[in-house]
C-alpha positions in Angstrom: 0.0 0.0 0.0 3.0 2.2 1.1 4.8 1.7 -2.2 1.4 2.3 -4.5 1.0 5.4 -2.6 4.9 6.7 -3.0 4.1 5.4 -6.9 1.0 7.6 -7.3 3.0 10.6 -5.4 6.1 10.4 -7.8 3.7 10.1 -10.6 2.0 13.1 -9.4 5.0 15.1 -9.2 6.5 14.4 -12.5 2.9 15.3 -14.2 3.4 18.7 -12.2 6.9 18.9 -13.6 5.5 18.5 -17.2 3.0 20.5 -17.2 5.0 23.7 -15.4 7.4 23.1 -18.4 5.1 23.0 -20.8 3.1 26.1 -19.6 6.7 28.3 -19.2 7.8 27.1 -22.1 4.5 28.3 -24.0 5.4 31.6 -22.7 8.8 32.0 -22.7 10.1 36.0 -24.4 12.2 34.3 -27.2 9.2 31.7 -27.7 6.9 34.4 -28.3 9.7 36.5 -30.1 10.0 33.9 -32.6 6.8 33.3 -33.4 5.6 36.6 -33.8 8.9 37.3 -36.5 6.8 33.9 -38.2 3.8 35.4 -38.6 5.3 39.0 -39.8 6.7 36.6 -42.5 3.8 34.9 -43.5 2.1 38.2 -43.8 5.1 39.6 -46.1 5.2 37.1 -48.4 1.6 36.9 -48.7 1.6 40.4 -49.6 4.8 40.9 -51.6 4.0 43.8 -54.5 5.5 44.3 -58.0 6.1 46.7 -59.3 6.7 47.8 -63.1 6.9 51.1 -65.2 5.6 49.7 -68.6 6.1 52.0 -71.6 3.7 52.0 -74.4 4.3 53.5 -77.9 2.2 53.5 -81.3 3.6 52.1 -84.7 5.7 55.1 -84.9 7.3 54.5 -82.0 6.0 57.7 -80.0 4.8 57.2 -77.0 0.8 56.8 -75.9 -0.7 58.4 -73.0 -4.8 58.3 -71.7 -5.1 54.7 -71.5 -6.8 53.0 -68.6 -5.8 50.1 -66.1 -8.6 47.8 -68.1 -6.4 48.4 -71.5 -3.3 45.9 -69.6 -2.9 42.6 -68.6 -0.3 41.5 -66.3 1.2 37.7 -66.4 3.9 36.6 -64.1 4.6 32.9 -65.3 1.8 32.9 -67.2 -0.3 33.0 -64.8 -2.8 36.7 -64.6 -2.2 38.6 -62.2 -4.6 41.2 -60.7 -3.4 44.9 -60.7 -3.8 46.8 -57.7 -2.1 49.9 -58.1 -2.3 51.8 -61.7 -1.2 56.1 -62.5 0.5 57.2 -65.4 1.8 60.8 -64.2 4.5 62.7 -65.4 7.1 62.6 -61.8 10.3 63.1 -61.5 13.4 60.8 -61.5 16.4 60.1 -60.4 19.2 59.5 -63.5 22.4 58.3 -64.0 24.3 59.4 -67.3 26.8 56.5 -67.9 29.1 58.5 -70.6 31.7 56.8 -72.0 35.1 59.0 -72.3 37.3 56.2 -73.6 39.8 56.8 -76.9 37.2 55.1 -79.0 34.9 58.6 -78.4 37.4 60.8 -78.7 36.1 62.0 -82.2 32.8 61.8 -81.1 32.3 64.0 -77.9 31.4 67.0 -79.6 28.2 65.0 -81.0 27.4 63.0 -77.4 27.7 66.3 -75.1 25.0 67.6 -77.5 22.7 64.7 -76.7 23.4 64.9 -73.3 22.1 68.4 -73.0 19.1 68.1 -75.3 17.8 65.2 -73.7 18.2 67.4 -69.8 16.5 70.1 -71.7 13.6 68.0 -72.4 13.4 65.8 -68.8 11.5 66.9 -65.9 12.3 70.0 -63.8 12.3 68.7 -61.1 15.3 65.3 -62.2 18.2 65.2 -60.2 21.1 63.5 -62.4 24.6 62.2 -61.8 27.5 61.9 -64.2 29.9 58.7 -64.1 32.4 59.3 -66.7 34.8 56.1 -67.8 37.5 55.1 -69.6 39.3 52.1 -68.1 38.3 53.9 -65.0 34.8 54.9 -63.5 34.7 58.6 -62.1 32.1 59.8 -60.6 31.8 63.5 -62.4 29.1 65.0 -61.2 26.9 63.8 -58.0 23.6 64.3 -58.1 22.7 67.6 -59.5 20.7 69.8 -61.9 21.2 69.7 -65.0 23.7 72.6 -65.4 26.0 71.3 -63.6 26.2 68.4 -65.6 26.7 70.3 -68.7 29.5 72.3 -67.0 31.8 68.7 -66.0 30.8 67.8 -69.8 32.6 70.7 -71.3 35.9 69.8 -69.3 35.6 65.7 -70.0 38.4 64.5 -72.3 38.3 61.1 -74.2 41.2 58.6 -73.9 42.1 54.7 -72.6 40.3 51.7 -72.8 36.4 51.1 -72.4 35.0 49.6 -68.7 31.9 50.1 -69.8 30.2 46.9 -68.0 32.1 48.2 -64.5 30.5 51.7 -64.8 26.9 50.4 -65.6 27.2 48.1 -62.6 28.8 50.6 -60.4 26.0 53.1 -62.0 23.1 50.5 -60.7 24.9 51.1 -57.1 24.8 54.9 -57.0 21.5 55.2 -58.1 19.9 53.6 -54.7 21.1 56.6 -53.2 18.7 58.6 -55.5 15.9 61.0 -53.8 13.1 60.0 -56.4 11.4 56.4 -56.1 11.8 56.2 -60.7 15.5 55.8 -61.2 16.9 55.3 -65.0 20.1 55.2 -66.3 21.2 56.5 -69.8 24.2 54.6 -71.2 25.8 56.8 -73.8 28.2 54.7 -75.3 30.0 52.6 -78.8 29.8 49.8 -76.0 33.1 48.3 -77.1 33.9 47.4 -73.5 37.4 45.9 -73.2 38.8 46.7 -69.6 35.9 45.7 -67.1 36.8 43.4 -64.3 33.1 42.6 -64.1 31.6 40.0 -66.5 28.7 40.8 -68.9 27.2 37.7 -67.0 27.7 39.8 -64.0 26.4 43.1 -65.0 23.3 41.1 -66.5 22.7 39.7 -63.5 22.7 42.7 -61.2 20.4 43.9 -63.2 18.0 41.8 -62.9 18.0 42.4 -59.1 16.8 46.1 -59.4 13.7 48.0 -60.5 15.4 50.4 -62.9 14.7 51.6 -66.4 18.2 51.7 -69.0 18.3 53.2 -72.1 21.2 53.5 -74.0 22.3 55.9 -76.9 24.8 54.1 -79.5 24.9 56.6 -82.6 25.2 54.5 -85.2 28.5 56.7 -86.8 30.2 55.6 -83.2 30.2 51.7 -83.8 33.5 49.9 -85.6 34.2 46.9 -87.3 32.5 44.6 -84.2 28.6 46.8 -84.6 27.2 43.6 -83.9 28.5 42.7 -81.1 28.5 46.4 -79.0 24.5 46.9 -80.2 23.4 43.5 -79.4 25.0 44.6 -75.9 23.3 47.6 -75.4 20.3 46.5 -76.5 20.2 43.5 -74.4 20.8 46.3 -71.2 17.6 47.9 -72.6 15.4 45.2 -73.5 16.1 43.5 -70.1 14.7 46.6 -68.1 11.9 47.6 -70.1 13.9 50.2 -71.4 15.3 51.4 -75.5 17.7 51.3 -77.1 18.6 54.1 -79.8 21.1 54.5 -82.8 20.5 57.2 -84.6 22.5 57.5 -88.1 22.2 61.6 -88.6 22.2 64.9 -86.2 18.7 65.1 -87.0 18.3 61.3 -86.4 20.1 61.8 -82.7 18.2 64.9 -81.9 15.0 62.8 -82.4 15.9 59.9 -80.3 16.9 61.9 -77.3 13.5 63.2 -77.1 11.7 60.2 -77.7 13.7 58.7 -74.3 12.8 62.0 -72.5 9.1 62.2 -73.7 8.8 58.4 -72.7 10.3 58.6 -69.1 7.6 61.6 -68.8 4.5 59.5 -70.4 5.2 55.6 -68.9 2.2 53.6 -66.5 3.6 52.3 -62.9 1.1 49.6 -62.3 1.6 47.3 -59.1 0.3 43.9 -58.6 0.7 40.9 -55.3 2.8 38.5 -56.7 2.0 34.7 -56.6 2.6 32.1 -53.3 5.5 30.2 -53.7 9.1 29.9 -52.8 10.7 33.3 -52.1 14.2 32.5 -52.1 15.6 34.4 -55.1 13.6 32.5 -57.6 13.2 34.4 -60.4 9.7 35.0 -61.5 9.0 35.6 -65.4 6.8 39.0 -66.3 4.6 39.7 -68.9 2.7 42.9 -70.0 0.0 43.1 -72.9 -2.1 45.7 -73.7 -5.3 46.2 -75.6 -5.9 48.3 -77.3 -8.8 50.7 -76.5 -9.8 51.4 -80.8 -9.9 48.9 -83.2 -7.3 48.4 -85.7 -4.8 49.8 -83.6 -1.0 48.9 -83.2 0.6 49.6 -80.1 3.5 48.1 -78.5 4.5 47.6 -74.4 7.6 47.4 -72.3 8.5 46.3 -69.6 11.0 44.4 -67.3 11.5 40.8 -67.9 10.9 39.9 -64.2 12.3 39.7 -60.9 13.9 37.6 -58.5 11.4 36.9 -55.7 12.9 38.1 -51.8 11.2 37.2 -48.8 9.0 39.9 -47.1 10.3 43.1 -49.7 8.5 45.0 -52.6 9.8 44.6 -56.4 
């Protein structure tokens, strides 16, 4: 009897212990921590928004304002998507002129400092701009500023060395974080002959497919040698990649015109904004595609945007 009693009692006691575990260990700080940073998670992934700046031009290649959230479609791996967020309003940016001051440009400065300065004549007031300047070397001309000031450092850039030219984009994509506008671009004006970067094409591709920028890039077509293939098919592939263009004008008139079409579309382009699919968030890149419709029979009209994104836990594209 004595030793089912001292059973029952040490039973008993080890329940008590069990439980006063359990119940302390429901409420313990880093318990409660860590499952409160769980469901913040859930909640930002659940709710992860996309964003894109989608250009859209007619058959002549100017662009189209006036049309409504009804006139696009939004796929991201082929699968719709519902858009949640739509303005098209002429704002401000934030740009980066990548010019390229290498030996190759040396007869050719004359003609890119006057692009330069049309195309800040025709931007936004209120853009703030930087100037990287590169040869085999990236310098940082001109920090952000207006567009004076940037005309000024042009006047005093002389062209000589080798071509970094995938270095300066890259580095470009870095500075422009720091801009004060939420629309960032950068304009590559460049023969894109690059022959001194220590980054990779690869590289510089990739990068860019981590950020939510707009490039467009200004190759006259009296600036490209014996490889043209090669040094357009890279600038283009910068452009097409971000939603952006890619220009090469073959005349004065011809670059005086495509300066203005890249100012007149950073002023006219949609943002739309969408919740991006459930799945794994762990930089897996997600594919995007834009159609529009258009709102009059019979007529052409073409969209760009971004190719995608690589999906982060809990932060908006």
């Amino acid at each position: 009897m004595k030793k089912n009693l001292f059973s029952i009692i040490v039973r008993a006691l080890l329940s008590g212990i069990w439980l006063l575990t359990s119940v302390t260990g429901q409420t313990r700080p880093q318990d409660v921590v860590r499952r409160t940073a769980t469901q913040e998670l859930s909640v930002k992934v659940t709710t992860e928004i996309v964003n894109l700046l989608v250009t859209v031009t007619d058959r002549r290649n100017v662009a189209v304002a006036g049309l409504e959230p009804q006139h696009f479609q939004v796929y991201e791996d082929n699968v719709q998507r519902r858009i949640e967020y739509f303005q098209c309003v002429d704002e401000p940016l934030s740009i980066g002129i990548i010019y390229d001051l290498s030996g190759s440009m040396k007869k050719k400065l004359a003609g890119s400092r006057e692009a330069v300065n049309a195309f800040m004549q025709a931007s936004h007031p209120d853009d703030d701009f930087f100037l990287l300047g590169f040869n085999q070397r990236c310098n940082l001309l001109a920090d952000f500023a207006d567009a004076d000031a940037i005309t000024a450092r042009l006047r005093t850039s002389q062209a000589e060395g080798s071509t970094a030219l995938y270095d300066a984009v890259y580095l470009g994509i870095e500075k422009l974080r720091v801009g004060r506008h939420a629309k960032r671009a950068l304009l590559i004006v460049s023969d894109g002959a690059d022959n001194a970067s220590r980054f990779s094409r690869g590289e510089l591709y990739q990068r860019l497919r981590e950020e939510n920028i707009l490039v467009y890039c200004l190759g006259y077509k009296m600036w490209l040698g014996e490889d043209c293939d090669w040094e357009r098919n890279t600038l283009e592939d910068l452009a097409r990649m971000t939603g952006g263009g890619a220009f090469f004008p073959d005349s004065a008139a011809e670059l005086e015109q495509a300066v203005s079409t890249i100012a007149l579309e950073l002023r006219q382009q949609y943002s739309l904004a969408y919740t991006a699919r459930a799945g794994d968030h762990d930089k897996q890149w997600r594919h995007i595609k834009v159609r529009v419709i258009p709102p009059t029979r019979g007529l052409k009209l073409r969209v760009r945007a971004r190719e995608g994104y690589y999906a982060t836990i809990g932060t908006n594209q």
